[in-house]
ChimeraX commands (.cxc) that place a marker at each C-alpha (Angstrom):
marker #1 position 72.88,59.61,93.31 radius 0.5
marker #1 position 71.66,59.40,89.77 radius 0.5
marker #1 position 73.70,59.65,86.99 radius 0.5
marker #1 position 74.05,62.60,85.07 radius 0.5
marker #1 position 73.61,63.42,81.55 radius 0.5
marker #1 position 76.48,65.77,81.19 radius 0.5
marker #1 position 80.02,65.36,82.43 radius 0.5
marker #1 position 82.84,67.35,81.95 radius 0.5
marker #1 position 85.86,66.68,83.94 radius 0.5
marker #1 position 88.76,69.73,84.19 radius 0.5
marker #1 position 92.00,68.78,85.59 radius 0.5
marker #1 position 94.53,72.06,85.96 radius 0.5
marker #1 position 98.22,70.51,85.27 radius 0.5
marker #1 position 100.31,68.18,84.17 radius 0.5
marker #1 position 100.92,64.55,85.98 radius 0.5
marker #1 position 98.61,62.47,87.76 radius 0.5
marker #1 position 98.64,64.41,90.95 radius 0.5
marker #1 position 97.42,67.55,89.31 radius 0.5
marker #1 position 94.17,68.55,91.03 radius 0.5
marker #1 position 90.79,68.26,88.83 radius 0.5
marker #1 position 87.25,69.25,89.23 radius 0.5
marker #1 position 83.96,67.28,87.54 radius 0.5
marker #1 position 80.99,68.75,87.12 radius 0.5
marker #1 position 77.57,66.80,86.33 radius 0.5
marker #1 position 74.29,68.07,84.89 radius 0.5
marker #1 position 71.33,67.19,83.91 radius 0.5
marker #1 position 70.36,68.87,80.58 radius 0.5
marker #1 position 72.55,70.90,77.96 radius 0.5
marker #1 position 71.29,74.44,79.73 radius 0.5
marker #1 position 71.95,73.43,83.20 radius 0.5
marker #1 position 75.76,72.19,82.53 radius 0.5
marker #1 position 76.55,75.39,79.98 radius 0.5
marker #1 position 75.22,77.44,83.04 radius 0.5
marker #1 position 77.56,75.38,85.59 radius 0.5
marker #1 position 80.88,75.77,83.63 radius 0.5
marker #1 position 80.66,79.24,82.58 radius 0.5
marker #1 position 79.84,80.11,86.48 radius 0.5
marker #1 position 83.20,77.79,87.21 radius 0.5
marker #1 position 84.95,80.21,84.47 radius 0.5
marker #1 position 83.94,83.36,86.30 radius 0.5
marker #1 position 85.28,82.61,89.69 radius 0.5
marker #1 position 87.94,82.15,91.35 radius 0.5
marker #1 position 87.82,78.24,91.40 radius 0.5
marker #1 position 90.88,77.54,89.26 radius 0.5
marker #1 position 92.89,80.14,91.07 radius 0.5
marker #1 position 92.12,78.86,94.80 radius 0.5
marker #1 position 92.74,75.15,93.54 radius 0.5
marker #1 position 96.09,76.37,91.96 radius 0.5
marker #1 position 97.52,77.80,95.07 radius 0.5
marker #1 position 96.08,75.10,97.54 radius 0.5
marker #1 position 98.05,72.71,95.07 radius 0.5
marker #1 position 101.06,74.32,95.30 radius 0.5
marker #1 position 100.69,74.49,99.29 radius 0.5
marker #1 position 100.25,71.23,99.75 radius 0.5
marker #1 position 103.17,70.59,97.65 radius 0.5
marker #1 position 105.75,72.91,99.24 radius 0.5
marker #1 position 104.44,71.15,103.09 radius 0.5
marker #1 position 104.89,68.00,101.86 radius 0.5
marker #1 position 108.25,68.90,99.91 radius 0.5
marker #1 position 109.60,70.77,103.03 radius 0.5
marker #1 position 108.69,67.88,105.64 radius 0.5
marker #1 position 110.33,65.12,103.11 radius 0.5
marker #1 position 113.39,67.50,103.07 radius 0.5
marker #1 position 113.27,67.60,106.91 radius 0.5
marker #1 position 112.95,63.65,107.05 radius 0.5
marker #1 position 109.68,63.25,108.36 radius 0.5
marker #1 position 107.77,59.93,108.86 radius 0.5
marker #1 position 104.51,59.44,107.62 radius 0.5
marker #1 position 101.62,58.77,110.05 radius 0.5
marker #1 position 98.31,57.10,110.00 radius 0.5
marker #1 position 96.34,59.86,112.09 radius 0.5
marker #1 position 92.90,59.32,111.89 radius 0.5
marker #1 position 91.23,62.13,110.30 radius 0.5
marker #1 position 87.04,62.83,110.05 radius 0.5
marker #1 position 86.32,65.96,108.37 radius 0.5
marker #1 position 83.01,66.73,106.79 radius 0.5
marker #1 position 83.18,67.90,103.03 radius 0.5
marker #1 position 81.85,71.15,102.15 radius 0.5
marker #1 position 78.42,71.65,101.06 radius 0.5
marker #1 position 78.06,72.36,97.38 radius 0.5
marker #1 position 76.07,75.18,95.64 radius 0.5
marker #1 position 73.20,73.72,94.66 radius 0.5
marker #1 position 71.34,74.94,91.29 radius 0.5
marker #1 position 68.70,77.23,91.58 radius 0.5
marker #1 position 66.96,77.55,87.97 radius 0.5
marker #1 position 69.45,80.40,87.12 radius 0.5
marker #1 position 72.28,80.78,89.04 radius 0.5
marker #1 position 74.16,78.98,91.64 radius 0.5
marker #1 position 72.96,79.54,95.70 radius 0.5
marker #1 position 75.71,79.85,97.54 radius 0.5
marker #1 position 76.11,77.96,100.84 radius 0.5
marker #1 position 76.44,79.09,104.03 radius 0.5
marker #1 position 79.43,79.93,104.80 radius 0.5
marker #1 position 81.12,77.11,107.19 radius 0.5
marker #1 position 84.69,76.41,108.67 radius 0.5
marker #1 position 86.40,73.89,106.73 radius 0.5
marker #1 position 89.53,72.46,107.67 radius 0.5
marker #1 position 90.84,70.04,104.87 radius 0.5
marker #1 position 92.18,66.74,105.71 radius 0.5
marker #1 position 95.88,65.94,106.56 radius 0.5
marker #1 position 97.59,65.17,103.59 radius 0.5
marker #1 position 100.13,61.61,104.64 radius 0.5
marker #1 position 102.99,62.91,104.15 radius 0.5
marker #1 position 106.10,59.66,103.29 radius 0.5
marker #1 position 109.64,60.65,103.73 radius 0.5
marker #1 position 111.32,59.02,100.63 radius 0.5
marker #1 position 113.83,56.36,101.78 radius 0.5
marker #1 position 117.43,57.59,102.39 radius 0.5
marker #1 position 119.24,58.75,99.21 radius 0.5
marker #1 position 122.68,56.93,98.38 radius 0.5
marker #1 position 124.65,59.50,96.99 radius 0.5
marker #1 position 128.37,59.85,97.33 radius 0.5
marker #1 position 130.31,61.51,100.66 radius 0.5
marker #1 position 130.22,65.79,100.09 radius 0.5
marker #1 position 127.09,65.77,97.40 radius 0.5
marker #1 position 124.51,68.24,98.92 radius 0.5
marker #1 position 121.03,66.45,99.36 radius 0.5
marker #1 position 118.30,68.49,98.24 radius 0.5
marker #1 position 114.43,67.52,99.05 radius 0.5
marker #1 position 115.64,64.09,99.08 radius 0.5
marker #1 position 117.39,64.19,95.64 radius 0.5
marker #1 position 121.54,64.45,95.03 radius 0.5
marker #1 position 122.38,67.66,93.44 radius 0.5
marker #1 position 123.51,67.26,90.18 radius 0.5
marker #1 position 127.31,68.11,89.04 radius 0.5
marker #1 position 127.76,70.62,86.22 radius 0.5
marker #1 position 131.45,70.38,85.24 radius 0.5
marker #1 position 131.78,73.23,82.25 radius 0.5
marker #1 position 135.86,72.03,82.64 radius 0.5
marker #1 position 136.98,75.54,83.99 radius 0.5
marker #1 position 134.29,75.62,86.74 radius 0.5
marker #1 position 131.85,72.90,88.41 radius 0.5
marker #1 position 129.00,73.48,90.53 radius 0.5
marker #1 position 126.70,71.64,92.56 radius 0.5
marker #1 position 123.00,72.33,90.76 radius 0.5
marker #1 position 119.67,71.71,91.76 radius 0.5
marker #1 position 118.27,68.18,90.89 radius 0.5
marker #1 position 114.99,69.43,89.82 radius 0.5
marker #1 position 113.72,69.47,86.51 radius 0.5
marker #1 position 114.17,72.95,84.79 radius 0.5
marker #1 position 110.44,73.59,84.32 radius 0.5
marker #1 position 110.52,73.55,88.02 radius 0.5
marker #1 position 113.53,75.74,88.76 radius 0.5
marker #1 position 113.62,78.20,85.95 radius 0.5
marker #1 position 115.27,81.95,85.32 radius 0.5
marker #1 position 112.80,83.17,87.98 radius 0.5
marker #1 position 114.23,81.21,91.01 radius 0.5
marker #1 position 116.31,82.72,93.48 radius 0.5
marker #1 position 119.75,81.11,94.20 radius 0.5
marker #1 position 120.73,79.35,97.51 radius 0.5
marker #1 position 124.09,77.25,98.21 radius 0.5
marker #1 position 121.58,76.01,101.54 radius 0.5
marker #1 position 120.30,72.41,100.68 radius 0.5
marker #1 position 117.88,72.80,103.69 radius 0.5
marker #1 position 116.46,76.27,102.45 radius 0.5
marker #1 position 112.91,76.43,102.66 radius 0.5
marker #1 position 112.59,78.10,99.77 radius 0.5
marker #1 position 113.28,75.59,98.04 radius 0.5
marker #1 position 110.44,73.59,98.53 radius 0.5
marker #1 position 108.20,76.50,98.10 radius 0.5
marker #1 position 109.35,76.51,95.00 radius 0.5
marker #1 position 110.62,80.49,95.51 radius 0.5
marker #1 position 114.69,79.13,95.32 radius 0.5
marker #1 position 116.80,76.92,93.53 radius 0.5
marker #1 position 119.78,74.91,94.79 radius 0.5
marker #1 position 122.89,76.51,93.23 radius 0.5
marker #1 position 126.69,75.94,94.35 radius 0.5
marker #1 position 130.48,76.52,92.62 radius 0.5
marker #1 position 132.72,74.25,93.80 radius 0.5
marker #1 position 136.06,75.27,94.74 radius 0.5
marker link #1:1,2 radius 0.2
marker link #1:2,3 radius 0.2
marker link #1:3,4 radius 0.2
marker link #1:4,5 radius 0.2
marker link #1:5,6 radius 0.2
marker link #1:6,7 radius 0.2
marker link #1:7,8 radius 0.2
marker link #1:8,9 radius 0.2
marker link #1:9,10 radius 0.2
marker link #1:10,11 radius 0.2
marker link #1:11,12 radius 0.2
marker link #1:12,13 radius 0.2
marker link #1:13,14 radius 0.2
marker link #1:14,15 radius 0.2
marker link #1:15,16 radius 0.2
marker link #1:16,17 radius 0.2
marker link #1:17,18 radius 0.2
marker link #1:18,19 radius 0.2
marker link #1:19,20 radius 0.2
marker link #1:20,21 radius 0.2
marker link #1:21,22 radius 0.2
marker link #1:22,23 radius 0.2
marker link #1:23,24 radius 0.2
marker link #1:24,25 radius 0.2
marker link #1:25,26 radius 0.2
marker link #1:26,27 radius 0.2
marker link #1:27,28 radius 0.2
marker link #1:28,29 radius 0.2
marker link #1:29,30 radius 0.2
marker link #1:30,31 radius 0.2
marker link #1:31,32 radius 0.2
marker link #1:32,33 radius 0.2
marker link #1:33,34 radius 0.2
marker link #1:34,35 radius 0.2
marker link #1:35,36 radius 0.2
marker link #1:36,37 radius 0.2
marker link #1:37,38 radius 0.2
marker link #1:38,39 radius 0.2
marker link #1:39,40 radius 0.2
marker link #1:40,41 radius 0.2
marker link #1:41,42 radius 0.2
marker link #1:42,43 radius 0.2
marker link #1:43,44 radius 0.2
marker link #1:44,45 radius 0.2
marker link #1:45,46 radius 0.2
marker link #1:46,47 radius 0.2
marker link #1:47,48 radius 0.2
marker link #1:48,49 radius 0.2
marker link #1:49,50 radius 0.2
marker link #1:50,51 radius 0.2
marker link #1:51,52 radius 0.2
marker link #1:52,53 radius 0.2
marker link #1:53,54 radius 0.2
marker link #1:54,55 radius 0.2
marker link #1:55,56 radius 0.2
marker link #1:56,57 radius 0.2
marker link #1:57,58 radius 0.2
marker link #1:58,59 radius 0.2
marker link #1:59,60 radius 0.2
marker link #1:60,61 radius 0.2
marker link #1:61,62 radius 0.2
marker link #1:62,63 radius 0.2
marker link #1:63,64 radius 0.2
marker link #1:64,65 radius 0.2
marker link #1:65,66 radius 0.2
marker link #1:66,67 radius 0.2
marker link #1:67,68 radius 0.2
marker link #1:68,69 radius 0.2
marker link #1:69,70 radius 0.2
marker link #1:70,71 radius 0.2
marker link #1:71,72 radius 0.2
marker link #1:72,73 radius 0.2
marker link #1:73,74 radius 0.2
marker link #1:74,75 radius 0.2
marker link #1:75,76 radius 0.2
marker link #1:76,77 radius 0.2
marker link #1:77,78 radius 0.2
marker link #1:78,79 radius 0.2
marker link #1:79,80 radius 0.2
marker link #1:80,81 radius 0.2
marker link #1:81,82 radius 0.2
marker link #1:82,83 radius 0.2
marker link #1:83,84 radius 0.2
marker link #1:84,85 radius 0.2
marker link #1:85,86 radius 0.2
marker link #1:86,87 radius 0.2
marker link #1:87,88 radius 0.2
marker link #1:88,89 radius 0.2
marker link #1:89,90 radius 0.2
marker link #1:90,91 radius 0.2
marker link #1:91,92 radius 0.2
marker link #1:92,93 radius 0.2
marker link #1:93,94 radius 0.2
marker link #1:94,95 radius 0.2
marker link #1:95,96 radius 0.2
marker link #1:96,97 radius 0.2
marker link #1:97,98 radius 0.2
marker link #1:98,99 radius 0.2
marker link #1:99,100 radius 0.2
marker link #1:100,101 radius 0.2
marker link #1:101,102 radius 0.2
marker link #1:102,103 radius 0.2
marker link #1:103,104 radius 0.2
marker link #1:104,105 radius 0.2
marker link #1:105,106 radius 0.2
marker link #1:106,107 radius 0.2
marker link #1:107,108 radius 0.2
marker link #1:108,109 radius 0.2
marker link #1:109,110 radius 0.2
marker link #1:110,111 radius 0.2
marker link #1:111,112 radius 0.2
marker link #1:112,113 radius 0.2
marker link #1:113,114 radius 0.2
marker link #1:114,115 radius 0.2
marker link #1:115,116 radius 0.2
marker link #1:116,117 radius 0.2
marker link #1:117,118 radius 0.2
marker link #1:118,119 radius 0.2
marker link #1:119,120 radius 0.2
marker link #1:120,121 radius 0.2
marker link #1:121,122 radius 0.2
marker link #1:122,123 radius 0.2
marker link #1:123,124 radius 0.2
marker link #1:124,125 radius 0.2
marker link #1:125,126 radius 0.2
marker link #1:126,127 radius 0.2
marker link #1:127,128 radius 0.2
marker link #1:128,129 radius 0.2
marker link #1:129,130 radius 0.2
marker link #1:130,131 radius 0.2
marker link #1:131,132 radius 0.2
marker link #1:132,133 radius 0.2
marker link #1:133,134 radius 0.2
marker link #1:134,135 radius 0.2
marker link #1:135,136 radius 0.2
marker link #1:136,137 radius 0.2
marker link #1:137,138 radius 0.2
marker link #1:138,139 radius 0.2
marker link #1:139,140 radius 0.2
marker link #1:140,141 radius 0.2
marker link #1:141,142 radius 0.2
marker link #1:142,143 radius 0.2
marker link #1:143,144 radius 0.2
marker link #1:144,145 radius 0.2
marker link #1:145,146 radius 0.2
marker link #1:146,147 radius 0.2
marker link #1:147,148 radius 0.2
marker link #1:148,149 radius 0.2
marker link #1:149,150 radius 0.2
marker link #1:150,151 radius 0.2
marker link #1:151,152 radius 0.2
marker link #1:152,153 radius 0.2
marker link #1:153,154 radius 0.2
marker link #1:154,155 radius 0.2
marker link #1:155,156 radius 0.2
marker link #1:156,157 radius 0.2
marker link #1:157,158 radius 0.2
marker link #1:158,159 radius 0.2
marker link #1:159,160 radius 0.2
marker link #1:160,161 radius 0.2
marker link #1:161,162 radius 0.2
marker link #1:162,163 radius 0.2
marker link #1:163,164 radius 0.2
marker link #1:164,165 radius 0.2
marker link #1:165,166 radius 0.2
marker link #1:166,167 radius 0.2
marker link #1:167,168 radius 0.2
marker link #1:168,169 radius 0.2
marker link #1:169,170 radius 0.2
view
């Protein structure tokens, strides 16, 4: 492959397992052309929710203890549109099965006898003085207003991000 004149590189999120696209073009025309077909699809969108997919399986089977496995795994990419002078040919459409993400169970969590374990992570302890709870360990970003409450620590909502870990203690 030659190396293109024009590079832009898009990554959609935060941290460095945030999924990203590059495109490469030749000339000024071609890569204006490229992006602002990118801008009127659904590209971001798909890549969003296969992100967050990926990331509630692998949350849910860390939760569950699983063990990681070196399966083999030979998938063809997809074909990509090529450019046409215009606009961008669409390939044929093919079944595509992605490959298997490895998937590591995090090593067992030390936390003290009666602290719930959720996704591999102690729940934290909010003491207010008059009333404790047991809280999700999450970040707040990741387990804001919108959440739904559980007092399960194996929910699977919660790794599909749809719950958060929430318990008074008594």
């Amino acid at each position: 492959m030659t190396e293109a004149k024009f590079t832009t590189t898009i990554k959609y999120g935060a941290g460095h397992d945030a999924p990203w696209t590059v495109v490469r073009s030749d000339d000024a025309a071609e890569h204006e052309l490229d992006l602002q077909t990118l801008e009127r699809n659904t590209t971001f969108a798909t890549a969003g929710r296969v992100a967050a997919a990926a990331a509630a399986q692998y949350n849910v089977g860390k939760g569950l203890g699983a063990q990681g496995i070196n399966a083999p795994v030979s998938t063809p990419a997809p074909a990509q549109p090529a450019y046409n002078g215009g606009t961008m040919a669409q390939p044929a459409q093919q079944a595509y099965a992605a490959p298997a993400q490895q998937a590591y169970a995090s090593a067992p969590v030390a936390a003290p006898p009666g602290v719930p374990i959720i996704l591999g992570q102690p729940a934290k302890l909010v003491d207010k003085g008059s009333w404790k709870a047991w809280a999700d360990p999450r970040p707040a970003s990741e387990t804001g207003n919108d959440k739904l409450k559980t007092k399960d620590p194996n929910h699977p909502g919660l790794a599909a991000g749809t719950h958060k870990y929430w318990d008074f203690i008594r």
